[in-house]
C-alpha positions, -999 to +999 in steps of 0.1 A: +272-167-184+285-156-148+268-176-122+248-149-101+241-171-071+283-169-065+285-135-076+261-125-052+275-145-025+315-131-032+299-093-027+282-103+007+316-116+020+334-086+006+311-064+022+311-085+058+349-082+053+344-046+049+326-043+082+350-061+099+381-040+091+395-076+074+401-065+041+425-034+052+441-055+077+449-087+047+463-054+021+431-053+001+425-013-007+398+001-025+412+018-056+405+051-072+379+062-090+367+090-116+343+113-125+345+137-157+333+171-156+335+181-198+341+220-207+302+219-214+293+213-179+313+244-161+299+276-159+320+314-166+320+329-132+297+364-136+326+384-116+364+378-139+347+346-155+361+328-187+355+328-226+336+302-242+340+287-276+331+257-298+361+246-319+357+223-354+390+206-368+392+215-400+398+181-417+384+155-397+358+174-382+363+169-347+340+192-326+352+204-290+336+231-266+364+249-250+369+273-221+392+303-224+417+313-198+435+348-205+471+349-204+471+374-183+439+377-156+432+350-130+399+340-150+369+316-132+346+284-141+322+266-120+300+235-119+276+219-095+283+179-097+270+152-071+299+130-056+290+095-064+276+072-038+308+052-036+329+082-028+345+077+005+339+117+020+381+122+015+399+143-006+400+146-040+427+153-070+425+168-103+441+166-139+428+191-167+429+183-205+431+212-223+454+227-254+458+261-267+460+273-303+496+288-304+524+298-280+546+282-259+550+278-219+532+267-190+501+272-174+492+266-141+458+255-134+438+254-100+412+241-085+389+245-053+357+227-038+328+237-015+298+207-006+267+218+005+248+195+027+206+197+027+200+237+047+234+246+038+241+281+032+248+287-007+273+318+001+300+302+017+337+298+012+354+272-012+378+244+008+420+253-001+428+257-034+458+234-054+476+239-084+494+218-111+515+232-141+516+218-172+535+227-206+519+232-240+537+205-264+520+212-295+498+238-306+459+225-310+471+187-294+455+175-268+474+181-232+468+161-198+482+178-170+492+153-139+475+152-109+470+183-083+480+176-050+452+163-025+420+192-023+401+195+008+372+201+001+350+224+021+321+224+042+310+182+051+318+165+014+300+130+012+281+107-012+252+123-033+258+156-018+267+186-046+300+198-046+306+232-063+340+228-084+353+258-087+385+259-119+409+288-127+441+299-146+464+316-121+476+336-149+492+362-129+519+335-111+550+339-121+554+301-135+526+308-161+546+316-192+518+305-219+509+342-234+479+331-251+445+317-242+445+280-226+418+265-238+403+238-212+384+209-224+374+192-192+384+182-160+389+143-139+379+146-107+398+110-089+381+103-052+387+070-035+360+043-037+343+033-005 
């Protein structure tokens, strides 16, 4: 059994190590962390939103909700999540898990954020948008895109205050070549641990 009286001790240095700028200035960096935001969670945008569906493997039973983005029309997903209270108020990146029933090709998939701090207006723009392509291996397999770029997020991000993800297809650019629906499955958010 861990001996809590140590334990406890090691996090006060750490944290007066913290204070002090040491632990930056020896090369100990905080690493990433995650947060996953599941197909379930995201909402179809009322104005060019996306399908929805439920999906059961036929042998084994597996059962996923999906979210549909047409081939062909830039198609919108939202969700209202709360940064965690170690999130450090930087940017963030994305990778999306998705596959897609047929077809071959790439899709490009974006994403965007807006936080709203307590009296903050709920009609206001989303931070700069970033994209990541990724190729459909196999039909009905699960796909993990790499990581987006770094997204600024808009308005005054910081721990415990709601970010609103916005998610999209940008179906219409000419480097999405999938001509079917891809079906999304969820999304990791990775922010940097304070």
């Amino acid at each position: 059994m861990p001996n809590l009286t140590v334990s406890s001790a090691v996090d006060t240095m750490m944290q007066a190590a913290d204070a002090a700028g040491i632990r930056s200035a020896i090369g100990v960096t905080t690493s990433p962390a995650n947060l996953w935001i599941p197909a379930s969670a995201f909402i179809p945008r009322t104005t060019t939103g996306v399908g929805v569906d439920s999906v059961e493997t036929s042998t084994n039973k597996q059962n996923f909700d999906q979210l549909l983005f047409d081939p062909a029309t830039d198609e919108f997903a939202q969700a209202l999540v709360v940064l965690p209270s170690n999130y450090n108020n930087s940017t963030i990146t994305a990778r999306f898990y998705w596959t897609a029933s047929s077809g071959s090709g790439d899709v490009i998939w974006g994403i965007q954020g807006r936080a709203f701090a307590d009296d903050d207006a709920l009609d206001t723009a989303f931070g700069t948008a970033q994209t990541v392509t990724d190729t459909l291996l196999l039909a009905n397999d699960m796909h993990i895109s790499g990581a987006t770029s770094a997204v600024t997020i808009g308005g005054s991000p910081a721990a415990n205050v709601p970010v609103q993800i916005q998610i999209y297809r940008d179906a219409d650019a000419a480097g999405d070549s999938l001509a079917v629906d891809a079906r999304l499955l969820g999304v990791q958010i990775s922010y940097t641990a304070a």
